[in-house]
C-alpha positions in Angstrom: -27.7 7.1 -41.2 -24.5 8.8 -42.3 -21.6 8.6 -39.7 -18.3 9.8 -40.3 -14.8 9.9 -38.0 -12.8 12.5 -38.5 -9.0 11.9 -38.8 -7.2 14.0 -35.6 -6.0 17.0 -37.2 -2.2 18.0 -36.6 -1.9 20.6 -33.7 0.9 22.5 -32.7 2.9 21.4 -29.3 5.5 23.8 -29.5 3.7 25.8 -26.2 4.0 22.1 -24.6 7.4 21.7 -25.4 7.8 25.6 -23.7 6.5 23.7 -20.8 8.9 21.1 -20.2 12.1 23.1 -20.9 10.9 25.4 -18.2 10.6 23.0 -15.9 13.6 21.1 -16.6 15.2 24.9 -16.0 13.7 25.2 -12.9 14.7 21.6 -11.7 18.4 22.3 -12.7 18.1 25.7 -10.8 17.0 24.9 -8.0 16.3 21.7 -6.8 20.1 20.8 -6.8 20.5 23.3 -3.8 18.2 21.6 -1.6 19.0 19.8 1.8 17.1 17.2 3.5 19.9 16.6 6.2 19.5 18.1 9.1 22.8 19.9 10.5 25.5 18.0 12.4 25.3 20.8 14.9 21.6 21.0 14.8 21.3 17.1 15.6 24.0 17.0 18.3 22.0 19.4 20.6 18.8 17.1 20.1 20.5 14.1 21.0 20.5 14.3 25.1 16.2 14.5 24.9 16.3 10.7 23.7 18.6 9.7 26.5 17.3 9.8 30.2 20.6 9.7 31.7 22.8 11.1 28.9 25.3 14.0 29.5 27.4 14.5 26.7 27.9 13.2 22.9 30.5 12.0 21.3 32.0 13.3 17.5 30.2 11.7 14.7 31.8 8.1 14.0 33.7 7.5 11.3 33.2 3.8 10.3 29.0 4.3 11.1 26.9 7.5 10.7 26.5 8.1 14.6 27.3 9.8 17.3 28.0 7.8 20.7 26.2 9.1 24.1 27.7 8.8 27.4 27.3 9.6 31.0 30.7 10.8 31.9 32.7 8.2 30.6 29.9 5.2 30.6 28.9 4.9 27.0 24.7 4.7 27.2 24.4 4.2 23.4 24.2 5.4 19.7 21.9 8.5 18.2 21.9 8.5 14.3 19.6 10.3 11.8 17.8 7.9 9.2 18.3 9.6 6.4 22.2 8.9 6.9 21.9 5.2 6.8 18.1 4.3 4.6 16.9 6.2 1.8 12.7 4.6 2.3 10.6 7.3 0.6 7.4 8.2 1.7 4.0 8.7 0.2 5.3 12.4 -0.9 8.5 11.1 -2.9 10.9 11.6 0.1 12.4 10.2 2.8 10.7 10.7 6.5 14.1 11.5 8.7 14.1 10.4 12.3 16.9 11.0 14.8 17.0 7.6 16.3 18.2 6.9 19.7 19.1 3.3 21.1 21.6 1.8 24.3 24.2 -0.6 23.9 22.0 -3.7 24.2 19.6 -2.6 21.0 16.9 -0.9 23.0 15.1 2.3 21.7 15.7 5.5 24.1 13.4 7.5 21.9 12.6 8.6 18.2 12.2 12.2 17.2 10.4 13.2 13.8 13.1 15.7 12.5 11.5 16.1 9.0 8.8 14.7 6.6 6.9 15.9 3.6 4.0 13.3 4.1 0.8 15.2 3.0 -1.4 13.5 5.5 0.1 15.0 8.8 0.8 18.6 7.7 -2.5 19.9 8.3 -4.7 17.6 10.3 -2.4 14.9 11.9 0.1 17.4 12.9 2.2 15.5 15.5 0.5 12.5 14.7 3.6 10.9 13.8 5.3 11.7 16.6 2.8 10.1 19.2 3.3 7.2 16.6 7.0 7.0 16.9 6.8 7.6 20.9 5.6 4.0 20.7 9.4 3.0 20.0 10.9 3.5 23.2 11.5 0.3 25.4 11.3 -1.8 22.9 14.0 -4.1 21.4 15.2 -4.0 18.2 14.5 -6.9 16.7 10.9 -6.6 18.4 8.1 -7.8 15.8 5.6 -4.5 15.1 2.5 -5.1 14.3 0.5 -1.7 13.1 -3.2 -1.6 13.9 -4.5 0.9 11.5 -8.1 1.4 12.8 -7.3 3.7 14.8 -8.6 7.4 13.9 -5.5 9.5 13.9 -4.6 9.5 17.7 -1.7 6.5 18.2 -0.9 6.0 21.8 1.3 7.9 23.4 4.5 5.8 25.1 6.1 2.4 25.1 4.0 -0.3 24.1 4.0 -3.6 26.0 6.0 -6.7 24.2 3.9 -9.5 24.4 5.8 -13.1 23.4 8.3 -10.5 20.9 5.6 -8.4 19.1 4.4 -5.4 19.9 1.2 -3.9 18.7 1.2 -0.1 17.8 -1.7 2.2 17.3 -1.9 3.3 13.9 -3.7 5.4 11.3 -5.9 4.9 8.9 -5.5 7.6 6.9 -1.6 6.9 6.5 -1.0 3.2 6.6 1.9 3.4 3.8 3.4 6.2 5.1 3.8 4.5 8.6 5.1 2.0 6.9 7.8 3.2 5.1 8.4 5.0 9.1 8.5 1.3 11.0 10.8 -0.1 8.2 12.8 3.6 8.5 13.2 2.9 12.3 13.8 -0.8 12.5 16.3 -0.8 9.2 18.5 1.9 10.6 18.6 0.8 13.9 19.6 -3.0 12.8 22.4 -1.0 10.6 24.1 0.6 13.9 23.5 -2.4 15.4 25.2 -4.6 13.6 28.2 -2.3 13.2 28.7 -1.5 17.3 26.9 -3.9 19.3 28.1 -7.4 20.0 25.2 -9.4 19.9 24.0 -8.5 16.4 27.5 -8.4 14.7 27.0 -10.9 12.6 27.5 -12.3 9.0 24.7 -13.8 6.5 24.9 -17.9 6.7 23.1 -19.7 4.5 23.0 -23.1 4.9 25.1 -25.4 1.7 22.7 -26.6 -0.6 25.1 -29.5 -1.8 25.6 -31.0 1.5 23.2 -34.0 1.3 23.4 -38.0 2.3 19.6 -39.7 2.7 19.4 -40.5 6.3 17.4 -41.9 8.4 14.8 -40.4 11.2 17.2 -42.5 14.2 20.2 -41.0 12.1 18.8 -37.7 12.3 18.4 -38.2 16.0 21.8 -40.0 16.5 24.2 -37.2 15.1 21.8 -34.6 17.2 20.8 -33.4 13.8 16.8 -33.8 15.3 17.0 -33.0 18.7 15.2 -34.8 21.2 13.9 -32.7 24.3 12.0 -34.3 27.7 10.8 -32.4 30.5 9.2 -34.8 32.8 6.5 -34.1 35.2 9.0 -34.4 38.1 10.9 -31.1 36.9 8.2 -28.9 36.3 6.7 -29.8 39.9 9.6 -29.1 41.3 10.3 -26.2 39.6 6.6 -24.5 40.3 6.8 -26.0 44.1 3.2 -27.8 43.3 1.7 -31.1 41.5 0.2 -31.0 38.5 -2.9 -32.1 39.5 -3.4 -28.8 41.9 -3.9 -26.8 38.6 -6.5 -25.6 36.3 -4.9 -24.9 33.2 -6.6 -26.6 30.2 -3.3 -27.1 28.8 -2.3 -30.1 30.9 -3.5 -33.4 30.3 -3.0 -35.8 32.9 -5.1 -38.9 31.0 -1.2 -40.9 30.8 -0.1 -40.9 33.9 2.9 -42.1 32.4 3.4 -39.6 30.0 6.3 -36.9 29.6 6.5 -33.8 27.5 8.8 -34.4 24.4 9.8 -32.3 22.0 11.7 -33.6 18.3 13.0 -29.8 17.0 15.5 -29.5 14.2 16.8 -26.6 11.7 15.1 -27.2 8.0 16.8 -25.3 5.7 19.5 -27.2 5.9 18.9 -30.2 3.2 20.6 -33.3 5.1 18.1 -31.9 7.6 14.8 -30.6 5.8 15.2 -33.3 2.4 15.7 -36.0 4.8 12.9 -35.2 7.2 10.3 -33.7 4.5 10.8 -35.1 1.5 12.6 -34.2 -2.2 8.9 -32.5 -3.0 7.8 -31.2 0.6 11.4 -29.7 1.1 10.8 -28.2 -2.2 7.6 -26.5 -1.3 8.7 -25.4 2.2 11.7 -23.1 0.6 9.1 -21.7 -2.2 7.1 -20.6 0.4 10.2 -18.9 2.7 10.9 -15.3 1.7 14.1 -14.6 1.0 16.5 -14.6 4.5 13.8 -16.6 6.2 14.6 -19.9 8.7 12.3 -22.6 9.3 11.9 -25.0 12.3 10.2 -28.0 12.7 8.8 -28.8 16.5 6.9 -32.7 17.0 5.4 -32.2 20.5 4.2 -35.2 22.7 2.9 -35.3 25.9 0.8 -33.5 29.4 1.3 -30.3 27.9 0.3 -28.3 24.8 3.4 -26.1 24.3 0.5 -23.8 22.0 -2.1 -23.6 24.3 -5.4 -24.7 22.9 -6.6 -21.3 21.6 -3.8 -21.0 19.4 -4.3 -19.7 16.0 -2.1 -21.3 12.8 -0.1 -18.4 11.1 0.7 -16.4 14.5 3.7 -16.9 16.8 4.5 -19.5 19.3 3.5 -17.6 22.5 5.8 -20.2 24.8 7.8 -21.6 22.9 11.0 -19.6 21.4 14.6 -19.0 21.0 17.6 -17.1 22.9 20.7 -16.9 21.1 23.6 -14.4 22.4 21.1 -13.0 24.8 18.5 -12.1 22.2 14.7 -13.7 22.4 13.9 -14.9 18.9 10.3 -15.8 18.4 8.9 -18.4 15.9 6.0 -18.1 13.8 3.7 -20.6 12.6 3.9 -20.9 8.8 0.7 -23.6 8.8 2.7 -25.7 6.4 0.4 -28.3 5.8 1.6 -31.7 3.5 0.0 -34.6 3.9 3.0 -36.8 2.8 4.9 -34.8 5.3 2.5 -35.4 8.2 2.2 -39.1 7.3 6.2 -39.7 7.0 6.5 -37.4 10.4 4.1 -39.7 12.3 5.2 -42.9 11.0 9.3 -41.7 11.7 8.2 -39.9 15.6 4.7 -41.6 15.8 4.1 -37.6 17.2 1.0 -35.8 15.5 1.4 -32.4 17.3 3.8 -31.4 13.9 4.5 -27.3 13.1 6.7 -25.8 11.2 7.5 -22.3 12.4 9.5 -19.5 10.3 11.8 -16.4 11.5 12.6 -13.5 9.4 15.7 -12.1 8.4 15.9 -9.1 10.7 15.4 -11.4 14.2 19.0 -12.7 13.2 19.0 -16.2 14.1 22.4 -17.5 13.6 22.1 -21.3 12.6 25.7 -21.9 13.1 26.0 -20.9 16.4 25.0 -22.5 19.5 21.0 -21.5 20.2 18.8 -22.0 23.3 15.4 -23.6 22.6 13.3 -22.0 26.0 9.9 -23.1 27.0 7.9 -20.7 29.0 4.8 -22.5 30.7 2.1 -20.0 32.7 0.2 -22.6 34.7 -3.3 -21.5 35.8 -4.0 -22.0 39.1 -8.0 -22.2 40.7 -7.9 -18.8 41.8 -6.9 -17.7 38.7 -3.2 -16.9 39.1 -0.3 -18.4 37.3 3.1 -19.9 38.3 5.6 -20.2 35.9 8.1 -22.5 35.0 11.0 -22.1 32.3 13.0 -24.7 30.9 16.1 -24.3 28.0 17.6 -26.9 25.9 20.9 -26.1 23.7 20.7 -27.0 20.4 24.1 -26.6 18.1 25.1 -27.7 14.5 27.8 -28.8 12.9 29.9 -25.9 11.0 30.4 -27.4 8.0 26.2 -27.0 6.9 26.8 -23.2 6.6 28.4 -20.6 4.4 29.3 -17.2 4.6 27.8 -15.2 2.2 30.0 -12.3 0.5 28.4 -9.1 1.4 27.2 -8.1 -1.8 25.4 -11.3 -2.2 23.2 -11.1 1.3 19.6 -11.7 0.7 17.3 -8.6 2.1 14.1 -9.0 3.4 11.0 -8.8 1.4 10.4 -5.3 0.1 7.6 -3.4 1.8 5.7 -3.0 -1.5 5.2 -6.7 -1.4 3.5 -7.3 1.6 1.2 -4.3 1.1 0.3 -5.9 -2.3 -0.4 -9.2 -0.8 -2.9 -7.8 2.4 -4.6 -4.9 -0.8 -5.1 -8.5 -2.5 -8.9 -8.6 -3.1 -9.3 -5.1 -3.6 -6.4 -5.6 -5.9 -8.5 -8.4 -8.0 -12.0 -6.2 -8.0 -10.5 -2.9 -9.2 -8.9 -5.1 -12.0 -12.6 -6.7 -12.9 -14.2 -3.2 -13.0 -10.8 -1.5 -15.1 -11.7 -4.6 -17.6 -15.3 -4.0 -17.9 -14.5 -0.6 -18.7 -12.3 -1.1 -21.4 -15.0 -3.8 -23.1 -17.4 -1.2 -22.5 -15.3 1.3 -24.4 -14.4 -0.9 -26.9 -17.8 -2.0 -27.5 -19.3 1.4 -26.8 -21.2 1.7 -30.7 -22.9 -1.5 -29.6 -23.5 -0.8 -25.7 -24.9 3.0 -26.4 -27.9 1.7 -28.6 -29.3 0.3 -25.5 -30.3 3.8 -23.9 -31.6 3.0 -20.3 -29.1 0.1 -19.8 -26.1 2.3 -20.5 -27.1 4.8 -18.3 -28.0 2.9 -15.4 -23.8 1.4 -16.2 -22.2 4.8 -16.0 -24.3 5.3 -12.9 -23.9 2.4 -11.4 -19.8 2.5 -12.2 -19.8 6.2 -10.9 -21.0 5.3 -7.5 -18.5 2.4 -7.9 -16.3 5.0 -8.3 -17.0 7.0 -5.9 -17.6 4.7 -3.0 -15.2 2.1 -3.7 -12.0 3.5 -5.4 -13.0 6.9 -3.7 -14.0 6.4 0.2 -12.8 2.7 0.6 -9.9 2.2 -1.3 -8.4 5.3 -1.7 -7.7 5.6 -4.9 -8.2 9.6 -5.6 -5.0 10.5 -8.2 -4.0 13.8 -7.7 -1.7 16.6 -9.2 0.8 15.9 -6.2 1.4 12.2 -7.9 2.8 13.8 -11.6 5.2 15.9 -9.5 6.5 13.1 -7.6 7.2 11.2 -10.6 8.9 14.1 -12.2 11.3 14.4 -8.7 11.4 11.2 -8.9 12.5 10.7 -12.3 15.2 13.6 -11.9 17.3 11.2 -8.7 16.8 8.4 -10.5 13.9 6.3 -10.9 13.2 4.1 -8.4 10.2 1.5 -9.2 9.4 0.2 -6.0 8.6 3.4 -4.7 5.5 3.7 -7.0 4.6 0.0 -6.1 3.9 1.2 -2.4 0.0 2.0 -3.0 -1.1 -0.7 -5.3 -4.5 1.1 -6.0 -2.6 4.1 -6.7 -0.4 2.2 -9.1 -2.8 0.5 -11.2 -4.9 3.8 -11.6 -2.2 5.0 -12.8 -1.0 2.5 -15.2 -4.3 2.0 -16.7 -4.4 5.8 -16.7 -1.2 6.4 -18.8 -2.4 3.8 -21.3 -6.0 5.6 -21.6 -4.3 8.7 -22.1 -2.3 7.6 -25.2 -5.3 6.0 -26.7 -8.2 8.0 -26.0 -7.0 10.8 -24.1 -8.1 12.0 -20.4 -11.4 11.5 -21.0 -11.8 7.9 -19.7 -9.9 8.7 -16.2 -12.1 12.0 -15.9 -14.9 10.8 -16.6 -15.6 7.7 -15.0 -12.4 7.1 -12.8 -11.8 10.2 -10.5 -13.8 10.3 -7.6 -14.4 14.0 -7.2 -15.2 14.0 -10.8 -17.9 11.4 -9.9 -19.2 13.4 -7.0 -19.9 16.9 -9.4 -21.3 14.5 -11.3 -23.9 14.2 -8.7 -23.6 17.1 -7.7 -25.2 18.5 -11.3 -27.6 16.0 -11.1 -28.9 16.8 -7.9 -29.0 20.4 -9.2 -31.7 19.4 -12.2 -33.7 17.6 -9.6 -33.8 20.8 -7.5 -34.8 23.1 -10.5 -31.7 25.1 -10.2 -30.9 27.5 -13.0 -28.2 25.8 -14.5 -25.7 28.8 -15.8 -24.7 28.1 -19.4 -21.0 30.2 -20.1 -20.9 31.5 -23.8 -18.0 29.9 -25.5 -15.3 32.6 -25.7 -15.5 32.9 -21.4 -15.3 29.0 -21.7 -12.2 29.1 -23.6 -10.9 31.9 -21.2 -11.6 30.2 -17.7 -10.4 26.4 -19.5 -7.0 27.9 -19.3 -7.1 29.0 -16.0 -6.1 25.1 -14.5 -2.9 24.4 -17.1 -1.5 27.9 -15.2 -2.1 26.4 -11.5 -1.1 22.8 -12.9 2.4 24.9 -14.4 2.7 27.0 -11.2 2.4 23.6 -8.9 5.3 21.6 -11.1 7.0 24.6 -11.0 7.2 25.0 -6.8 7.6 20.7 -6.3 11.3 21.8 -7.6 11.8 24.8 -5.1 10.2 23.9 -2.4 8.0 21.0 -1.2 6.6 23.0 1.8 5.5 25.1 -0.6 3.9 22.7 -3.0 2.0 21.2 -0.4 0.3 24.3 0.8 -0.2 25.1 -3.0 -1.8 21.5 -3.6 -4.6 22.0 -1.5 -6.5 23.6 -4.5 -7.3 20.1 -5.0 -10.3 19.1 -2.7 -9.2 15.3 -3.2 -7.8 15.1 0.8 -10.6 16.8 2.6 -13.6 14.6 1.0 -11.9 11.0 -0.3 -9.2 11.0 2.6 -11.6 12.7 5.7 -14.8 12.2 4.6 -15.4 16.5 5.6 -14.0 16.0 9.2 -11.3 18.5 8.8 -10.4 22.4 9.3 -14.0 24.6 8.3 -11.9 26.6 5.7 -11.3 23.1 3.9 -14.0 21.8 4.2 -15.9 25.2 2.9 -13.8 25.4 0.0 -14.6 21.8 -0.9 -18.5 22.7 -0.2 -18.1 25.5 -2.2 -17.0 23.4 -5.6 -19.9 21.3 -5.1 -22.2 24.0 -4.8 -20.7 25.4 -7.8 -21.4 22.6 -9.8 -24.6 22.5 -8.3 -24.9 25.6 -10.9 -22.5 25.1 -13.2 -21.7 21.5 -14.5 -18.6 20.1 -13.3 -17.3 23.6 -12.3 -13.8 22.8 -10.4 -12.8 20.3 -12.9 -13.6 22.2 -16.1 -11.7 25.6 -14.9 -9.2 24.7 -11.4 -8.3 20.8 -12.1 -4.9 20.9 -12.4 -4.6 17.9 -12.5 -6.9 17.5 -15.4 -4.8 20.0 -17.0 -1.7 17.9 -16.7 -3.6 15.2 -18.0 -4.6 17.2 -21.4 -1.3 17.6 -22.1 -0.6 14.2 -22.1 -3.7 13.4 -23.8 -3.1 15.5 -27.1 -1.2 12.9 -28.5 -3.9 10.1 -28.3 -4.5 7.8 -31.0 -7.8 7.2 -30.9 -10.8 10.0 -32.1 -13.7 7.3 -32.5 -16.5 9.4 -30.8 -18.8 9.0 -34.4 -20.1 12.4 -35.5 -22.8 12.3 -38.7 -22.1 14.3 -41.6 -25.6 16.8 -39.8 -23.4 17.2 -36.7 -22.6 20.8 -36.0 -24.7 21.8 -39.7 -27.6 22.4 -38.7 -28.1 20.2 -35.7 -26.8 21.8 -32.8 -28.5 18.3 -30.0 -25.2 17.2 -28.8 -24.0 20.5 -28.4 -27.0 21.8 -26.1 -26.8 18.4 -24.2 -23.3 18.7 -23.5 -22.7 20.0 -20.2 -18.8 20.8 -19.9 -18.9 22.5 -23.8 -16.9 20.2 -25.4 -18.4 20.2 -28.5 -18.2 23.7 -30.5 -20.6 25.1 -33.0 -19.4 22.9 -36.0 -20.0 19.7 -34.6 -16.1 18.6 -33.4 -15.3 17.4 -30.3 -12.6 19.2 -27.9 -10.8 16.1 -26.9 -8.7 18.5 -24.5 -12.2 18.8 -22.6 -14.4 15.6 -23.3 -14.5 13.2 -20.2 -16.3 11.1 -22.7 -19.2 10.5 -21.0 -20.7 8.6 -24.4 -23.9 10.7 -23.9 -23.0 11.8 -27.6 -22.9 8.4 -29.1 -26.5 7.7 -27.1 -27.8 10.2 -28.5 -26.7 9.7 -31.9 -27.8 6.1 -31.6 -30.9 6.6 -30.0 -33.8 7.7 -33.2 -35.9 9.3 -30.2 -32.7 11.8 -29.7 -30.9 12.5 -32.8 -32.8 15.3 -34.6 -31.3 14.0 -38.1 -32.2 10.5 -37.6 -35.7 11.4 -36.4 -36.0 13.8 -39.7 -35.2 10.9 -41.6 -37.7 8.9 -39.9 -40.5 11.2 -40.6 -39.6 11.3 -44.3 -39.4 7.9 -44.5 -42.7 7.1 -42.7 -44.7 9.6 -45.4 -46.6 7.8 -48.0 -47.7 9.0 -50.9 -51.8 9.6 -51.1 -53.4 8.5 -54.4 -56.2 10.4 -55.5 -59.6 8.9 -56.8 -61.7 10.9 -59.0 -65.1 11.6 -58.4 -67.8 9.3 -59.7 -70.7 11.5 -61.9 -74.3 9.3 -62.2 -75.6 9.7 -65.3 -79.4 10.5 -65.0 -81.5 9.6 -68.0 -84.5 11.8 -68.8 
């Protein structure tokens, strides 16, 4: 067999080049004159809706971006817009901006959505976000949120109830990054005013020294009230509930000693004379590795009747009793479930204690270490008849100065980036889109060897295209789409901004892995076997065949006329991200990636009927939408033209006189000749089967023939001689 591969002949990209000055014209025309900010007059007017009592507002402040709110000369608070204090973008490229509302003691009077471009809740969430944000008012600032995103796209309406400092908010599925990118755009801009005009979170990063260290000893510890020792005897909490112990029910209380009181052992470990000493060189070590940057850790040894936890308490959550008050703030602690043996061992041989946790707070509940703090116990004792009294006890806890330093402002650690923490939760979905993006590559490296083995291959790219389809598609939605090249193009003209892009980890990779397909083989890998929707007009066709459908076969001049159809919407799109995004989102929904990946159908008939539609098309016509309307398989072409890579084997037969692999092919990538239209191929392989497979190939099946014809030899007749 005879197999050649064509070099990739030179093409001209000066209509390309056309392309990109345009748009670089258009950006410099027009995208300069656009305003996010709302108007100073415009906000002023909305401000007395967040306040219940407010009457009047104060000019802007000069030192913070917000305006003060009084009620006549009482000052109620601070109303500032977002988008003058955080720049968070959201899943559209751009800022959400939020008129925020909150009184002088750090509680939220209300949040108003003033403007977003979030694709998600233009259409069929509209006011979603609003109800979401509703769920801010009442609530401290340094309240923990915790987002439930199962919920359908119908958050709560109204203040949620704090529980122990966390609050749980309904969610959406559908939108859990841009929400977010909205709870860090709420809490980060409130904790900005905050710290600027109210008393109790003025404050200053300390850090405790790293070179302040002597070995010392657990009574040493204790002595210099470095450890602090705290006993609450039975005597004070009956007296403080008015009952004995032995009247209640709760399964908290242990009354097996009768001689027992409840101690605590608390100190402050990122302090080294503190956390070295007590831990260890290696534990101490550990324990700061596994603090984010502007976390505290505490360590509490409990002892006694009561279990400060409660016995349904689960590691890695917070301490539902046990917390902190410093400057009239509540401060919860979480359990980090910091678990070292040699720690444990050297905690109960120094405090013969085993109850040992080690509890964390974050940056933004701005613990002060080097101020005098408040360590508060809250016990809820059951009673028979199933009520609770309660009890609460304090104990001051206050180190000495010279642990801490100041850091300069420019040097104060930030919390750990949102992209982070959605990477670490996206973790296993993370590790099994890598494992399939690998086997695809070895499959497409490999693909001479894989495509010899007929019915194995294609039960692969079927298998992988429901994988595609039901994994990267439905679960993790991982659909790219036109609006992603335009966001990296508006992105790219303010001035790139990584961690933006990091958000949506599934999004990212696809992308990456994308980009790098694109300069080696073109778009064919991601269209073919990576797009969801590309995927489902894959079965779409199929399912077409099966029914005996008359599958409509366009000649190739109206091919070459409708291919260019999708570069002019994927140019028109570009063209409208840079004058207007309200526009671009309306002009986006030629993509029918939102109503089936993101809502499964359940949205608006006319969506849904236009996405019906393109199936149904396909049903006819294979792989209609993305061979004629995909823009953004258009934008992807261009790209692709300056791939390395043209290793889909042809034989010398190809195109003169076989014609096999152009009748099989269904989106007309392969012309009369024999070559392949790169700009069109989603290299599906079904050429290299075919060429591989001596059932298919017409020339390798000639050759077979000739080869299996032997030549005959020929006998002469035998004559009898008859003798008279």
């Amino acid at each position: 067999m005879s197999i050649t591969r064509p070099f990739k002949s030179v093409k001209t990209v000066s209509y390309i080049r056309f392309v990109w000055c345009l748009l670089l014209l258009i950006a410099t025309t027009s995208f300069c004159s656009a305003s996010e900010n709302k108007t100073d007059q415009l906000i002023q007017s909305l401000i007395p809706n967040l306040f219940d009592d407010a009457v009047s507002v104060g000019d802007k402040l000069s030192d913070v971006a917000a305006w003060p709110v009084y009620n006549d000369d009482q000052l109620l608070g601070y109303a500032f817009q977002s988008t003058d204090l955080v720049d968070l973008r959201g899943f559209a490229g751009k800022p959400v901006n939020l008129l925020i509302g909150i009184d002088t003691s750090g509680t939220f009077q209300g949040v108003k959505v003033l403007e977003h471009h979030e694709p998600m809740f233009n259409h069929d969430l509209v006011g979603a976000m609003q109800r979401f944000v509703n769920q801010y008012k009442g609530l401290g600032i340094n309240t923990r949120i915790i987002i439930d995103n199962g919920s359908k796209g119908h958050p709560g309406e109204g203040a949620k109830e704090v529980v122990n400092g966390t609050a749980q908010f309904d969610g959406i599925s559908k939108a859990t990054i841009s929400l977010a990118v909205v709870n860090k755009t709420v809490l980060s801009s409130a904790l900005h005013v905050a710290r600027q005009k109210i008393a109790a979170y003025q404050q200053q990063r300390v850090v405790a020294k790293e070179d302040v260290y002597t070995p010392m000893t657990w009574r040493a510890l204790l002595d210099q009230s470095l450890i602090q020792k705290w006993t609450i005897t039975r005597h004070k909490v009956e007296r403080a509930t008015g009952l004995p112990l032995k009247h209640y029910a709760d399964p908290n209380i242990d009354l097996s000693n009768p001689d027992a009181d409840l101690n605590f052992h608390y100190g402050y470990l990122n302090s080294p004379l503190i956390g070295k000493n007590l831990l260890g060189e290696a534990s101490f070590k550990s324990l700061k590795k596994a603090l984010r940057p502007g976390e505290q850790a505490i360590v509490v040894f409990a002892d006694g009747f009561y279990d400060y936890l409660g016995v349904d308490f689960i590691p890695n959550t917070e301490a539902k009793k046990l917390f902190i008050e410093q400057q009239g703030l509540r401060i919860p602690l979480l359990d980090m479930d910091f678990f070292d043996r040699s720690f444990i061992a050297q905690a109960q041989m120094n405090a013969g204690i085993n109850n040992v946790h080690i509890f964390k707070i974050p940056a933004s509940f701005g613990l002060q270490p080097n101020k005098p703090m408040q360590f508060t116990l809250n016990m809820d004792l059951l009673l028979p008849n199933g009520r609770y009294l309660e009890a609460r006890f304090q104990d001051s806890y206050a180190l000495p100065e010279n642990l801490f330093e100041l850091l300069p402002e420019d040097t104060v650690e930030t919390e750990e980036a949102i992209w982070k923490g959605i990477w670490k939760n996206r973790s296993v979905d993370i590790a099994i889109l890598i494992v399939s993006l690998v086997l695809l590559t070895i499959i497409f490296i490999k693909q001479q060897a894989a495509s010899k083995q007929t019915v194995t291959f294609q039960r692969f790219r079927w298998g992988f295209l429901f994988f595609t389809l039901f994994f990267i598609g439905f679960y993790a939605q991982g659909q790219l789409s036109v609006i992603n090249i335009y966001t990296l193009l508006l992105e790219t003209w303010r001035g790139f901004n990584l961690e933006f892009f990091l958000l949506d980890p599934i999004i990212f990779i696809l992308w990456v892995f994308t980009v790098v397909s694109l300069v080696l083989w073109g778009r064919g890998l991601f269209c073919g076997w990576l797009c969801p929707f590309g995927a489902l007009q894959e079965m779409a066709a199929w399912l077409g065949t099966k029914l005996k459908l008359k599958q409509i076969r366009i000649s190739p001049r109206l091919n070459t006329t409708l291919i260019k159809f999708k570069y002019v919407i994927f140019i028109a799109l570009i063209a409208s991200a840079f004058y207007s995004s309200a526009l671009t989102e309306q002009l986006s929904e030629v993509e029918p990636f939102k109503t089936s990946m993101t809502f499964y159908f359940i949205r608006s008939w006319p969506f849904v009927a236009y996405a019906l539609l393109l199936l149904l098309a396909g049903m006819f016509i294979h792989k209609f939408y993305c061979r004629f309307i995909c823009p953004l398989g258009a934008g992807l072409a261009i790209v692709g033209k300056f791939h390395i890579f043209e290793w889909l084997n042809r034989r010398r037969e190809c195109g003169s006189p076989c014609q096999v692999c152009r009748h099989r092919c269904g989106i007309n990538a392969i012309d009369r000749e024999g070559n392949i239209d790169y700009n069109e191929c989603i290299q599906c392989l079904e050429c290299i089967v075919i060429i591989n497979d001596d059932k298919q190939c017409a020339p390798a099946m000639v050759a077979n023939k000739k080869s299996s014809v032997r030549p005959v030899k020929f006998v002469e007749p035998m004559t009898a001689s008859v003798s008279s």
